[in-house]
C-alpha positions as CSV (number, residue, x, y, z in Angstrom):
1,X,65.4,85.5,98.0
2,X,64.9,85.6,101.8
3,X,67.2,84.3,103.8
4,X,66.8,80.2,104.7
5,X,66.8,80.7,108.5
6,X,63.1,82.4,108.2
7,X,61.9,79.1,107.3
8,X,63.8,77.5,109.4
9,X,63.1,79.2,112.3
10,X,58.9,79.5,111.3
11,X,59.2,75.6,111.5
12,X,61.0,74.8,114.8
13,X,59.5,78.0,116.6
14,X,59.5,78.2,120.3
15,X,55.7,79.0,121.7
16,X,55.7,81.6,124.4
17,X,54.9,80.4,128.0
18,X,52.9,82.2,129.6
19,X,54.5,83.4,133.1
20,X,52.6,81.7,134.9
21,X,52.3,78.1,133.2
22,X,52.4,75.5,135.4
23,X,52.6,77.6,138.6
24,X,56.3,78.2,138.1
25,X,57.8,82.0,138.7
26,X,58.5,84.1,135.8
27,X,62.3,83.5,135.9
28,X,61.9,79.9,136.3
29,X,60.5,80.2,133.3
30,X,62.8,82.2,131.0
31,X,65.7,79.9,132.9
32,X,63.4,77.1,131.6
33,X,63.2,78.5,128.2
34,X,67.3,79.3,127.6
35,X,68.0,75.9,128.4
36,X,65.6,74.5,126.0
37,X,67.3,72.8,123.0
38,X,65.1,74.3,120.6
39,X,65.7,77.9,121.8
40,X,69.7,77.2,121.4
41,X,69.3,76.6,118.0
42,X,67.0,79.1,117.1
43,X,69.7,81.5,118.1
44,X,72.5,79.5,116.2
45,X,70.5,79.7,113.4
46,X,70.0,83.7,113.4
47,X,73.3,84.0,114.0
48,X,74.7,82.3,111.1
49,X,72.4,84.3,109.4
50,X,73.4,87.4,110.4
51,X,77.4,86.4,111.2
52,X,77.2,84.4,108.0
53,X,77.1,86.7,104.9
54,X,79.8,89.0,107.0
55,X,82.0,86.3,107.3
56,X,81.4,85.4,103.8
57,X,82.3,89.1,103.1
58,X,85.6,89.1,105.0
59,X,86.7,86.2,103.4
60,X,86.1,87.2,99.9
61,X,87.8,90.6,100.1
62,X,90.6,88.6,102.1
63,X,91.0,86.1,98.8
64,X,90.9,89.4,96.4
65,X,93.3,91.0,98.7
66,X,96.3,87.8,98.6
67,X,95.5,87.3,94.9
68,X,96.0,90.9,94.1
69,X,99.0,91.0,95.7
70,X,100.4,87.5,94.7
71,X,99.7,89.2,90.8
72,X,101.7,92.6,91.8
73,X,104.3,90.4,93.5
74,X,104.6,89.0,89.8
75,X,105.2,91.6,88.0
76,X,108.3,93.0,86.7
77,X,108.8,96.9,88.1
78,X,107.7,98.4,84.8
79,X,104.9,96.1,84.6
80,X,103.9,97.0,88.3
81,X,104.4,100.7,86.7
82,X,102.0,100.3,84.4
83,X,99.2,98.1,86.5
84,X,99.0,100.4,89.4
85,X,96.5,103.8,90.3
86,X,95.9,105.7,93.0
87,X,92.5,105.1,93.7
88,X,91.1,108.7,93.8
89,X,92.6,109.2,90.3
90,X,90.6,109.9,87.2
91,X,91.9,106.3,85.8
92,X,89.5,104.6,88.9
93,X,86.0,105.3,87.0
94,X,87.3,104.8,83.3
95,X,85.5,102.3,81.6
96,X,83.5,101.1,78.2
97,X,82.5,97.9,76.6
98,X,83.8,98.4,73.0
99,X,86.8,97.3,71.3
100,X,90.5,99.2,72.5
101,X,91.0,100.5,69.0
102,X,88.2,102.4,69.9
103,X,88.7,103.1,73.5
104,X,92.4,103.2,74.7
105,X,92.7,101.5,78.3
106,X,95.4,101.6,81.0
107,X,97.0,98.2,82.9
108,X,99.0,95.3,81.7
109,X,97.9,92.6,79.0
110,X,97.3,89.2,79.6
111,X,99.6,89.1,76.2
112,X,102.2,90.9,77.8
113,X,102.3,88.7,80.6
114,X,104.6,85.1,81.6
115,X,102.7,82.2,82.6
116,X,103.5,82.3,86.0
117,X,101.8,86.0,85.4
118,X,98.7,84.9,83.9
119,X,98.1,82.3,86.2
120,X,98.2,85.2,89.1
121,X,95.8,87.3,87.0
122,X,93.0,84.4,86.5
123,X,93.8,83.9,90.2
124,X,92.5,87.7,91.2
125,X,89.8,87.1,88.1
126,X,88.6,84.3,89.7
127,X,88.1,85.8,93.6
128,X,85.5,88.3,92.3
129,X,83.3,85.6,90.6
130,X,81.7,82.6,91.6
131,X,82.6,79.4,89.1
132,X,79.6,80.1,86.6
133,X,81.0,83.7,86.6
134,X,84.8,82.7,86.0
135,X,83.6,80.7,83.4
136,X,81.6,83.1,81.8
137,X,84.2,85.6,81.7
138,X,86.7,83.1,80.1
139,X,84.4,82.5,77.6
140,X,83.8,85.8,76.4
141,X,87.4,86.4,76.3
142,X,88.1,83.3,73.9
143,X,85.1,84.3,71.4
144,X,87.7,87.0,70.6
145,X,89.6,84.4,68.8
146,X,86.3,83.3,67.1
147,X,85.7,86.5,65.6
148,X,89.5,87.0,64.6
149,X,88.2,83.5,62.5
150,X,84.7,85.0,61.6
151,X,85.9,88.6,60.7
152,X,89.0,87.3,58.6
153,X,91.2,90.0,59.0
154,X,89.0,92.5,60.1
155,X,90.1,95.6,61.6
156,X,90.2,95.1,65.2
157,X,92.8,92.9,66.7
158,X,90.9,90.1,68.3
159,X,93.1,88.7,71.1
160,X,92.1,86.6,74.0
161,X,94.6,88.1,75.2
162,X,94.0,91.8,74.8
163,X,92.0,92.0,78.6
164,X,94.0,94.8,81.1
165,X,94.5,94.1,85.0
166,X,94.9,97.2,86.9
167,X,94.8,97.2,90.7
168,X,93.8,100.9,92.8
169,X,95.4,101.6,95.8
170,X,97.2,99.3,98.1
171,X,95.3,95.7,98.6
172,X,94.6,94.7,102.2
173,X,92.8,94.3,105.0
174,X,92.9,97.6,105.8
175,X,91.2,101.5,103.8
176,X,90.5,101.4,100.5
177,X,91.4,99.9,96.8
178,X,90.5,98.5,94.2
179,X,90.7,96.5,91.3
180,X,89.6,96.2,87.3
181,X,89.8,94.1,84.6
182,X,88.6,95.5,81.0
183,X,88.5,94.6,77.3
184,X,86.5,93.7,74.3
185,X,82.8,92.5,75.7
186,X,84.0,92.8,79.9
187,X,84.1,95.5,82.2
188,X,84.1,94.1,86.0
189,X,85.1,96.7,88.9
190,X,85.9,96.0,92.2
191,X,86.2,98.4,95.4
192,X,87.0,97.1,98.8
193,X,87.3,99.1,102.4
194,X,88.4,97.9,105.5
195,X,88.9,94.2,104.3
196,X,85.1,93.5,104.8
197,X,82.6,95.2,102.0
198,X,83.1,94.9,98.1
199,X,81.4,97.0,95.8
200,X,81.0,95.4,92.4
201,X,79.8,97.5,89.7
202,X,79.5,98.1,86.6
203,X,79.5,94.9,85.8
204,X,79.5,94.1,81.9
205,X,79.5,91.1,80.1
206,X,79.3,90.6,75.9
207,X,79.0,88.3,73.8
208,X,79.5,88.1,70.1
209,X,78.7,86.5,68.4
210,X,75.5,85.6,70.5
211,X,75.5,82.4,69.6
212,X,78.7,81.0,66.8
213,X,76.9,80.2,63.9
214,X,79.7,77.6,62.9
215,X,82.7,76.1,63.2
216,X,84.1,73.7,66.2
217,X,82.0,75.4,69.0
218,X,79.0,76.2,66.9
219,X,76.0,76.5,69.0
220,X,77.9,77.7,72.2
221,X,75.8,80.7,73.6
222,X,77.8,82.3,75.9
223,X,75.3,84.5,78.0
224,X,72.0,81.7,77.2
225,X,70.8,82.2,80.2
226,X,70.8,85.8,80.4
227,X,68.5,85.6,76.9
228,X,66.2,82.3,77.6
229,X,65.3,83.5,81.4
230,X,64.1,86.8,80.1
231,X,62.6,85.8,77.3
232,X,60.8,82.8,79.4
233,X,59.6,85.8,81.4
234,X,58.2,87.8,78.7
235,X,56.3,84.9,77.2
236,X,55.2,83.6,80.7
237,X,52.6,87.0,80.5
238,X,49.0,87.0,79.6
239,X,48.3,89.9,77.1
240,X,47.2,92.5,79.2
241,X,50.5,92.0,81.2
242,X,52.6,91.9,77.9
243,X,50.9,95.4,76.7
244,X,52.7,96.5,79.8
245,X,55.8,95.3,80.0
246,X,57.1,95.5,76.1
247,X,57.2,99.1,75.7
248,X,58.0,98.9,71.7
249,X,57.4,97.2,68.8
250,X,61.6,98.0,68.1
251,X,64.3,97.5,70.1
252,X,67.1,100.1,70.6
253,X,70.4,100.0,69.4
254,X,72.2,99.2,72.2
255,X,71.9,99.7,76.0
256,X,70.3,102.9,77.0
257,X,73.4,103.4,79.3
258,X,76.1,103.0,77.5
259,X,79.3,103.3,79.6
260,X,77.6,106.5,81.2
261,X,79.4,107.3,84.6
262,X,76.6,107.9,86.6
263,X,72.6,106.4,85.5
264,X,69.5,107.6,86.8
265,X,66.1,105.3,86.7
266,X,64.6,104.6,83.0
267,X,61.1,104.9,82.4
268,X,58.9,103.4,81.8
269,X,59.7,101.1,84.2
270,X,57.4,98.2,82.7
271,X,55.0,95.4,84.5
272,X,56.0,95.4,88.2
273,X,56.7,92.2,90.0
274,X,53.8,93.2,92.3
275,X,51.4,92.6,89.1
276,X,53.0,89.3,88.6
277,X,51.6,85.6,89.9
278,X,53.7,83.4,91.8
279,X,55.1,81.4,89.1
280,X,55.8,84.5,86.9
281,X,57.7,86.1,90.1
282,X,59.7,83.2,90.2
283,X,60.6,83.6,86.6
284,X,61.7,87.1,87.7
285,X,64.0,86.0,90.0
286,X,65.4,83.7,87.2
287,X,66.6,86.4,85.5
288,X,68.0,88.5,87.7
289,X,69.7,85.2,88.9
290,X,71.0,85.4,85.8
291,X,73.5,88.1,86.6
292,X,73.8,87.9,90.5
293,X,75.0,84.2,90.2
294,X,78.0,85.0,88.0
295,X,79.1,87.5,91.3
296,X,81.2,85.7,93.9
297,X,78.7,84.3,96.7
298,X,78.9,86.8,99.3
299,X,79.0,89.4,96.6
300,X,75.6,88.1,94.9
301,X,74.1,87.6,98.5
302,X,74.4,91.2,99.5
303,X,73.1,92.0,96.4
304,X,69.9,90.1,96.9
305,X,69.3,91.4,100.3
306,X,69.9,94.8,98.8
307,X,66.9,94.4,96.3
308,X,65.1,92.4,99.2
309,X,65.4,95.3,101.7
310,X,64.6,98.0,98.9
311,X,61.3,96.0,98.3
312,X,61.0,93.4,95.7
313,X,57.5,93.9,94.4
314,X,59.2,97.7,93.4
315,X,61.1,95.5,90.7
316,X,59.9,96.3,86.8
317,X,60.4,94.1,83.7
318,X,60.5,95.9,80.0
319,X,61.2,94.4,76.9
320,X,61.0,95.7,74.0
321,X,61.0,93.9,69.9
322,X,59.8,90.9,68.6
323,X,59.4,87.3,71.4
324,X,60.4,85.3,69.1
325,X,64.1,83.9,69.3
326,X,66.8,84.8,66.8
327,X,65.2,88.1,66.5
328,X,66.3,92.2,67.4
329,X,65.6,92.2,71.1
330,X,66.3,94.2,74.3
331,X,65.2,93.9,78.1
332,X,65.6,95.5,81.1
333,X,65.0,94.5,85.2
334,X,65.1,97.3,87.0
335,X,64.7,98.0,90.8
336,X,65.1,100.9,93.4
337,X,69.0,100.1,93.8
338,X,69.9,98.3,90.5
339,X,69.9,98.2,86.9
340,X,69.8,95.3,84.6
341,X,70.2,96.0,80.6
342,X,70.3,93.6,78.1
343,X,70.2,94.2,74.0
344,X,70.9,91.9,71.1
345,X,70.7,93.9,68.6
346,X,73.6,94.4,66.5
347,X,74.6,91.6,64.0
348,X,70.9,91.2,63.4
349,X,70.2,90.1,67.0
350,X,73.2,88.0,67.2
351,X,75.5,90.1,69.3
352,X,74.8,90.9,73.0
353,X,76.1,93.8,75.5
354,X,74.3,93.3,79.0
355,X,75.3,94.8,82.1
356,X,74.3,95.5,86.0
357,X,74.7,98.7,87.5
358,X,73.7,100.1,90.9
359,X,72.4,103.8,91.2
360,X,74.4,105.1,93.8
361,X,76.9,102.3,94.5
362,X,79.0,102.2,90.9
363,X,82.8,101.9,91.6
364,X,81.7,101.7,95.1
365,X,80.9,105.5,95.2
366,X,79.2,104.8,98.3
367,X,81.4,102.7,99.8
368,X,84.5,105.0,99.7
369,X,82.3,107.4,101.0
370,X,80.6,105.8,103.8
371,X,84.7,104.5,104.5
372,X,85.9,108.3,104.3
373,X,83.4,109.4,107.0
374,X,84.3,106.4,108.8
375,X,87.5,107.6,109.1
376,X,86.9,110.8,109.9
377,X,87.5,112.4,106.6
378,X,84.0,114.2,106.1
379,X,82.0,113.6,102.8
380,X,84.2,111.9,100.1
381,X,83.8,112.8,96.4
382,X,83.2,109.7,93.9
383,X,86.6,108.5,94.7
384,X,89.1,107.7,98.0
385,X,92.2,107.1,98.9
């Protein structure tokens, strides 16, 4: 999870000369040293690692910034009506996981939308995640017609088709806004300032069932790797390890979050990676690979050096119910800066809610702000302009 150039660099280090090597002066020396081929590319290497990820950055607020407006551009004026916020408005942090019946949301249907119009809206869909991710999120959205087959007219209209765009602010390269795109089993939020940072959080994916039981696409698992990497983990640990890191015999009913607006750390917080061997670290980083490599590139890349900079062996692993696949089951990976929940509980372990949340930096609360006081606006509340 460090960047490549460390390596790199370790292997085509440039020894010091001592000053007075070979009789030359001191700045014959350093002249000596800058014109060396090796020290040229040492430096282009740390600068494409530092340049790199902010390029990276730029470019992938710049794609969600065309495609957003390419999607309003779309839109029919009532249809604009209805998919646009201000972005300090009570609407911005509004989210849940659960069916609409149950939870009434705001922005325009992909079923109330032309082709030209849904092509636009997988278009901005597609900028905030990487191809895994876009593929994932499709997915999810077409097991809703698989439970409008499984549930045979049950009382919850499962539509592919029932997902909302809405777009915050005005999209560009310059202040702030934002973006959203909710429905049954996906909650994905995106805030943007200044054309060059992207907060990305919450960031939900469901699947249910877990895994279709029949039918044309039986056996598809939607969020696999999510559920084999943790569980690869969990069975990866000698016993005393496992005494520590599954805190019940039960699993809970869902995600100890919820949709709560603002999370704190859970406890307990489990085996630490610092406890863990080398090949049980890299498990680790499986699974939190699980969810970073759905995120656009840039966007999983910041994350990682996030977790790096906070201090990885900080990082905790719970779990809690029975190892065994096909059974009630619930994880969590959980560092100083994020969150990672997982449960398959309901349906009798077949239905999954999993999710990755940031403690401070959830609909890019400290993003607006730190943009606000950029801007000379003092301290911003959880929202901007």
């Amino acid at each position: 999870m460090s960047c490549p150039c460390v390596a790199i660099l370790e292997a085509r280090r440039v020894r010091p000369v001592h000053p007075e090597t070979n009789g030359l002066p001191k700045s014959e020396v350093v002249m000596n040293l800058l014109r060396s081929p090796r020290f040229v590319v040492a430096v282009a290497l740390v600068a494409a690692c530092v340049v790199g990820p902010m390029v990276a950055a730029e470019r992938t607020a710049s794609n969600m910034a065309a495609a957003a407006n390419r999607f309003l551009e779309s839109l029919t004026p009532a249809q604009r009506a209805d998919a646009t916020f201000e972005l300090r408005s009570d609407e911005w942090e509004k989210w849940h996981f659960i069916p609409t019946e149950m939870f009434p949301r705001n922005g325009v249907t992909i079923r109330d939308m032309t082709d030209e119009q849904r092509a636009r809206a997988h278009d901005l869909l597609s900028a905030g995640l990487s191809q895994r991710g876009y593929l994932t999120a499709t997915t999810v959205m077409d097991l809703e017609g698989v439970l409008r087959e499984l549930e045979s007219g049950g009382r919850f209209d499962r539509s592919p088709e029932l997902y909302f765009f809405s777009i915050f602010g005005t999209p560009g390269s310059d202040g702030a806004w934002g973006w959203r795109v909710e429905g049954h089993h996906m909650s994905l939020h995106y805030a943007i300032a200044d054309g060059t940072a992207v907060a990305s959080s919450p960031h939900f994916f469901g699947s249910n069932p877990a895994q279709i039981p029949s039918g044309p696409k039986a056996g598809l698992r939607a969020l696999r790797e999510r559920e084999d990497a943790a569980r690869a983990l969990v069975m990866a640990l000698s016993g005393s390890q496992q005494a520590s890191a599954i805190v019940n015999e039960v699993a809970p009913d869902d995600i100890l979050t919820g949709a709560e607006l603002a999370i704190d750390p859970l406890s307990p917080v489990g085996i630490k990676a610092s406890e863990l061997n080398a090949d049980q670290r890299a498990l680790l980083r499986r699974v939190v690979n699980a969810y970073t490599s759905v995120m656009a590139d840039d966007i999983a890349a910041e994350q990682m050096a996030k977790i790096q900079e906070a201090g990885l062996d900080e990082i905790g692993f719970v779990w809690a119910g029975p190892t065994a696949r096909g059974e009630q089951h619930y994880y969590r990976v959980q560092g100083p800066t994020f969150l990672i929940e997982y449960d398959s509980t309901q349906g009798g372990g077949n239905h999954v809610h999993s999710v990755w949340r940031d403690f401070t930096n959830d609909f890019g609360r400290d993003l607006l702000r730190e943009h606000l006081q950029a801007a000379g606006h003092g301290t911003a509340s959880s929202t901007a302009e």
